[in-house]
C-alpha positions as CSV (number, residue, x, y, z in Angstrom):
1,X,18.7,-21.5,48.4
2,X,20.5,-21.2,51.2
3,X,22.9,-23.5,53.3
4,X,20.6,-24.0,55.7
5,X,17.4,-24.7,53.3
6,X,19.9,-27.1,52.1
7,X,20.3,-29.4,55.1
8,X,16.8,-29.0,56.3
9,X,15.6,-30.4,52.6
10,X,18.4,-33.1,52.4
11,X,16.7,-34.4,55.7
12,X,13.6,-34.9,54.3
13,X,14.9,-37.5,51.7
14,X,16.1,-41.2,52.6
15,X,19.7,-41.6,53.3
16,X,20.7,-43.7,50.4
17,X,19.3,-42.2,47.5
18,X,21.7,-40.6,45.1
19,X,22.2,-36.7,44.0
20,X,23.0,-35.4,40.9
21,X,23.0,-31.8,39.9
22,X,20.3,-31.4,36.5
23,X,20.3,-31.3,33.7
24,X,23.7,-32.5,32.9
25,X,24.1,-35.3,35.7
26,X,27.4,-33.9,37.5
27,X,27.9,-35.2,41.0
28,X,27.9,-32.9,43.9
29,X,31.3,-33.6,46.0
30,X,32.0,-30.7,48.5
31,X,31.9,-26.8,48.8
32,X,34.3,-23.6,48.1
33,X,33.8,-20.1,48.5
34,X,32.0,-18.6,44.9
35,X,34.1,-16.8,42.8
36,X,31.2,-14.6,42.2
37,X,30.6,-13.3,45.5
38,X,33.6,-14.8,47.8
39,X,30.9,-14.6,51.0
40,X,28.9,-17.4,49.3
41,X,29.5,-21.0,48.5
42,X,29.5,-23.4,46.0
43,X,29.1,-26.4,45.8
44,X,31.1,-28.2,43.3
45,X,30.8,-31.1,41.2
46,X,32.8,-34.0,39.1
47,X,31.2,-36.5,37.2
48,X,32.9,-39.3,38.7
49,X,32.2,-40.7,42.8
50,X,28.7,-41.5,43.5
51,X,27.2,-39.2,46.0
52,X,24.3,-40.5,48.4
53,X,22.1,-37.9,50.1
54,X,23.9,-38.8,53.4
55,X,26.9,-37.9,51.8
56,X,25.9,-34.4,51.1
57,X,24.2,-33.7,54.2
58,X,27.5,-34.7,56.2
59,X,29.7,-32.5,54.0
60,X,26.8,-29.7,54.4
61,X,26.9,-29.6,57.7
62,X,30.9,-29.6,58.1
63,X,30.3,-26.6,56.4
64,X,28.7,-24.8,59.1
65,X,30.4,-22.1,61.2
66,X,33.5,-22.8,58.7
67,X,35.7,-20.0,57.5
68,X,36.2,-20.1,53.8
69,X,39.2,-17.9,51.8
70,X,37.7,-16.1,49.3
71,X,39.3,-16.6,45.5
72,X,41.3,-13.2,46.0
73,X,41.9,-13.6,49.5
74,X,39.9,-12.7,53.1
75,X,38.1,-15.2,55.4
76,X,34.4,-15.3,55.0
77,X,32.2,-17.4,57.9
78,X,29.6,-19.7,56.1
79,X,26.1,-19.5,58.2
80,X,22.5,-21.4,57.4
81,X,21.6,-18.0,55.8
82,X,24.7,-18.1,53.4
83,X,23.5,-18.6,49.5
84,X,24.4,-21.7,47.6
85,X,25.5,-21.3,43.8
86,X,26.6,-24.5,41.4
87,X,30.0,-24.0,40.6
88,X,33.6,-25.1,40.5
89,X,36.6,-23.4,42.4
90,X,37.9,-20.2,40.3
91,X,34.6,-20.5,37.9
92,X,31.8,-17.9,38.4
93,X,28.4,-20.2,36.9
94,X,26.0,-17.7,37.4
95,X,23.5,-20.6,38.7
96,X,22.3,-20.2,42.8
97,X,21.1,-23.7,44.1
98,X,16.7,-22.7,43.8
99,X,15.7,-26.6,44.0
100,X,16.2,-30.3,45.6
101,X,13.5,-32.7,44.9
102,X,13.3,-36.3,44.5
103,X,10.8,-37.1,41.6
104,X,11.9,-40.5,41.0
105,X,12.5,-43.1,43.6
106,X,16.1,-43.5,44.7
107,X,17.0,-40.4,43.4
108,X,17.3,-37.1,44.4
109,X,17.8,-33.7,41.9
110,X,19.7,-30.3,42.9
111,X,18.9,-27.6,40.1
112,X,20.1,-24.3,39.6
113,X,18.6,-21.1,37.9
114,X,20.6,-18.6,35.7
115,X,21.4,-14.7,38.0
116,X,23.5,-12.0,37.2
117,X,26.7,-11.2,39.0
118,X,26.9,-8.0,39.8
């Protein structure tokens, strides 16, 4: 998924529900460049601050047009076409963002599927 299927699904959800990465419950807080391919971003996690759907759309958005410095170095511009990974600053996951739905009511769930890093 990319940043801008991103936004355009987080719109589609009420405001106030709350987002949590499956399946282990970690709580989306803000993005970094991916170790794993310094163009991309990820979005990181914590288990700790709440994060509403309103949250993650403003933080999304910041994102837009933003330079990000890769892990190694360079400056790397972060479009709506820029892929989305699930991972922490200096880790390399191996999971791209494929899915945001809201199955249950107040809720909303981000998931990730296993790729290789070239």
């Amino acid at each position: 998924m990319t940043l801008g299927e991103l936004i355009n699904t987080l719109k589609s959800f009420p405001k106030d529900y709350l987002v949590f990465i499956k399946p282990y419950d970690l709580i989306p807080h803000g993005f970094t460049s991916y170790r794993g391919y310094y163009d991309q971003l990820a979005l990181e996690y914590d288990v700790e601050e709440p994060c509403t759907v309103e949250d993650l759309l403003k933080i999304a958005k910041k994102v837009l047009g933003k330079e990000f410095m890769g892990y190694k170095g360079g400056n790397f511009l972060m479009t709506k076409n820029t892929p989305v990974w699930i991972s922490n600053y200096g880790n390399t996951s191996n999971m791209l963002l494929t899915k945001v739905e809201s199955p249950f009511t107040g809720y909303v769930y981000i998931y990730g599927e296993y790729r290789e890093v070239a």
